[in-house]
C-alpha positions as CSV (number, residue, x, y, z in Angstrom):
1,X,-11.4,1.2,8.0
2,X,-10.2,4.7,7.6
3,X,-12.7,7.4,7.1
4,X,-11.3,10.5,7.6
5,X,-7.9,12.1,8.7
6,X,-6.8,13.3,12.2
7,X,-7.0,17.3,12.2
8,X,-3.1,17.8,11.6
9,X,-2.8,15.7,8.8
10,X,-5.5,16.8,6.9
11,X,-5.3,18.0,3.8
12,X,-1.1,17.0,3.5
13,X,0.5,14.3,1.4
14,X,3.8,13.1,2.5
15,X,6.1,13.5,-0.4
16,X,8.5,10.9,1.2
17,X,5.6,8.2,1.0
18,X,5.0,9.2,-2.3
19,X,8.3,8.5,-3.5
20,X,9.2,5.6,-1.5
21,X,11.3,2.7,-3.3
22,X,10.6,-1.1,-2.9
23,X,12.5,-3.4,-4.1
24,X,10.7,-7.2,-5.4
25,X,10.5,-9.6,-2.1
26,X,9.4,-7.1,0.2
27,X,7.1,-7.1,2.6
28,X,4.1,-4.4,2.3
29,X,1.1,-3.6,4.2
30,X,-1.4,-1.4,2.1
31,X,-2.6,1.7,4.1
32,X,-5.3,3.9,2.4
33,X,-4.0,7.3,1.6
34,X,-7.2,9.3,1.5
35,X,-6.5,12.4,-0.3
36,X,-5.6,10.3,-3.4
37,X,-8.5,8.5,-5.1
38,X,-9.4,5.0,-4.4
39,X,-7.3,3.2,-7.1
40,X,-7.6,-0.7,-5.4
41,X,-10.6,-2.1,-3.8
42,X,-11.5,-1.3,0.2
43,X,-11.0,-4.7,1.5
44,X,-7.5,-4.1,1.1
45,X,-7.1,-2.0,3.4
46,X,-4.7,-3.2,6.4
47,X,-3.8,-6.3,4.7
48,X,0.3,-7.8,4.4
49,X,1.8,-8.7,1.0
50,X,5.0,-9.2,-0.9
51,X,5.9,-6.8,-3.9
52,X,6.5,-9.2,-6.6
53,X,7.8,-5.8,-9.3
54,X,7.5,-2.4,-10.1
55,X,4.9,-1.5,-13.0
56,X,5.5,2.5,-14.0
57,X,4.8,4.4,-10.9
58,X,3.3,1.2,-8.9
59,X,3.8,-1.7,-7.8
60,X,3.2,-5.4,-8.1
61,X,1.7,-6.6,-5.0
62,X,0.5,-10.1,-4.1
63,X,-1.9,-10.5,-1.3
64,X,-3.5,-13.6,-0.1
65,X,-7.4,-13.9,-0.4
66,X,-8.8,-16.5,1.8
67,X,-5.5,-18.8,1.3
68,X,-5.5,-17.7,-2.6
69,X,-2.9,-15.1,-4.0
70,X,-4.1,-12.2,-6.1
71,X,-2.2,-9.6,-7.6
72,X,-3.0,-5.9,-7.1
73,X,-1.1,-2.6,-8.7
74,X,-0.5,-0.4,-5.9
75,X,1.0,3.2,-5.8
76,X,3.5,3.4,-3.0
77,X,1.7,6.1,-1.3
78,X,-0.7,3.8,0.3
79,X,2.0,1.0,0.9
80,X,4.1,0.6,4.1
81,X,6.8,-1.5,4.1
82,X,6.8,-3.7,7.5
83,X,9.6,-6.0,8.8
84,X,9.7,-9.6,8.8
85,X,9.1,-11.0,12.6
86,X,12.4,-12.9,13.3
């Protein structure tokens, strides 16, 4: 769980993260981004999902809770989209 950033990132929000574009069938991991408030609960933090739409500024993830999906909205600043292993 992340707790605090490393001393050159503190402080700094990477605009390119914050305006990052998903499109639906994508395959996110959710990454806390800690100088924006907590909008999702903690125990999200690291897992996979797919983004199922875009709501407003966020998105439509769903993430799989012990073997049951549940949907989350997510601002892309503490999304990172990951590749499918082949």
């Amino acid at each position: 769980m992340l707790k605090y950033k490393t001393m050159r990132a503190k402080g700094k929000i990477s605009l390119s993260r914050y305006f990052q574009k998903f499109k639906a069938g994508d395959l996110v991991t959710v990454i806390r981004e800690l100088a924006i408030p907590l909008d999702y609960p903690k125990k999200l933090q690291g897992r996979t999902g797919r983004i199922i739409d875009k709501r407003g500024a966020s998105y439509h993830v769903e993430i799989k809770d012990l073997n049951k999906p549940k949907r989350y909205l997510i601002k892309p600043v503490h999304l990172m989209k990951i590749e499918p292993a082949k």
